[in-house]
C-alpha positions in Angstrom: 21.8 -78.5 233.0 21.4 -75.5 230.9 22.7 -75.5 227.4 24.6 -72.6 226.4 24.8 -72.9 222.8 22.4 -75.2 220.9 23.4 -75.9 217.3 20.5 -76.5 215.1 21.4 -78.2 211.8 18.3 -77.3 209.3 17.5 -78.7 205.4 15.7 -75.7 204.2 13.8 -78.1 201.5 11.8 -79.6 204.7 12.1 -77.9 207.8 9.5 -79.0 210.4 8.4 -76.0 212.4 7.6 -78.1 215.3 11.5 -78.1 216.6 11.4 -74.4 216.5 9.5 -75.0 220.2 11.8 -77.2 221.4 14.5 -74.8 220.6 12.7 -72.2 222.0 12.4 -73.9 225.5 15.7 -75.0 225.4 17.0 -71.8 225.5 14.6 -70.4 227.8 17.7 -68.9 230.3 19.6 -65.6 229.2 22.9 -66.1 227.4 21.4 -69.4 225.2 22.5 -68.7 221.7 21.2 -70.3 218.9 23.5 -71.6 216.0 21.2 -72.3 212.7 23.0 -74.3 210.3 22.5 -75.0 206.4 24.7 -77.2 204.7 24.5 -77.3 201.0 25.4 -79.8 198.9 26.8 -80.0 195.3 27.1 -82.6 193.1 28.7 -80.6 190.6 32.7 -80.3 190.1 33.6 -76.6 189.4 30.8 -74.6 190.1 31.1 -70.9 189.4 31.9 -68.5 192.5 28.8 -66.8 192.0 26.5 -70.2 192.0 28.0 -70.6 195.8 27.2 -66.9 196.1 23.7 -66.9 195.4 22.8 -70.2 197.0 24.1 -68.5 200.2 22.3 -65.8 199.7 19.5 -67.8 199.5 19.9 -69.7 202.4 21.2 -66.9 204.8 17.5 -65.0 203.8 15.7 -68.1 204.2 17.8 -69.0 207.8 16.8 -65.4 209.6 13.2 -65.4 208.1 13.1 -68.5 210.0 14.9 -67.2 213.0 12.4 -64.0 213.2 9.5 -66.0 213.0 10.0 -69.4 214.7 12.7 -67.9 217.6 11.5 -65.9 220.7 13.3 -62.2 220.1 15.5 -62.9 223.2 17.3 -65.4 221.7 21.0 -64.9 220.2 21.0 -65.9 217.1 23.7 -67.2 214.8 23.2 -67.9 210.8 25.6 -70.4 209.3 26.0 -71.2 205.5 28.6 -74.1 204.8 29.3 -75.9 201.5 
């Protein structure tokens, strides 16, 4: 079985590289595409819009400096920021 799209759920705090090869030998056939996903949590009740802003910001830029360095370059690549 080859997986199609892998969905890789990451806590940019403490990410261990090491999955990065498993990913990568996952999708070792053409068409994988790779979903990395940042979830950020808030313990706060009304946050600002721009506080949301900027913490996506932050994690989209650290999510693809991840994906250009860790990913083979013939991977797909989606970047996900959720609250």
């Amino acid at each position: 079985m080859k997986p199609e799209r892998i969905l890789l759920p990451l806590d940019i705090r403490k990410c261990p590289l090491e999955v990065f090869s498993v990913v990568n030998g996952l999708a070792s056939h053409p068409g994988a595409t790779v979903t990395l996903l940042y979830v950020v949590t808030l313990n706060i009740a009304a946050p600002e819009n721009r506080l949301y802003e900027g913490l996506s910001r932050d994690g989209r830029w650290y999510l693809e400096r991840l994906a250009r360095g860790c990913l083979r370059p013939d991977i797909a690549t989606n970047i996900r920021v959720r609250f």
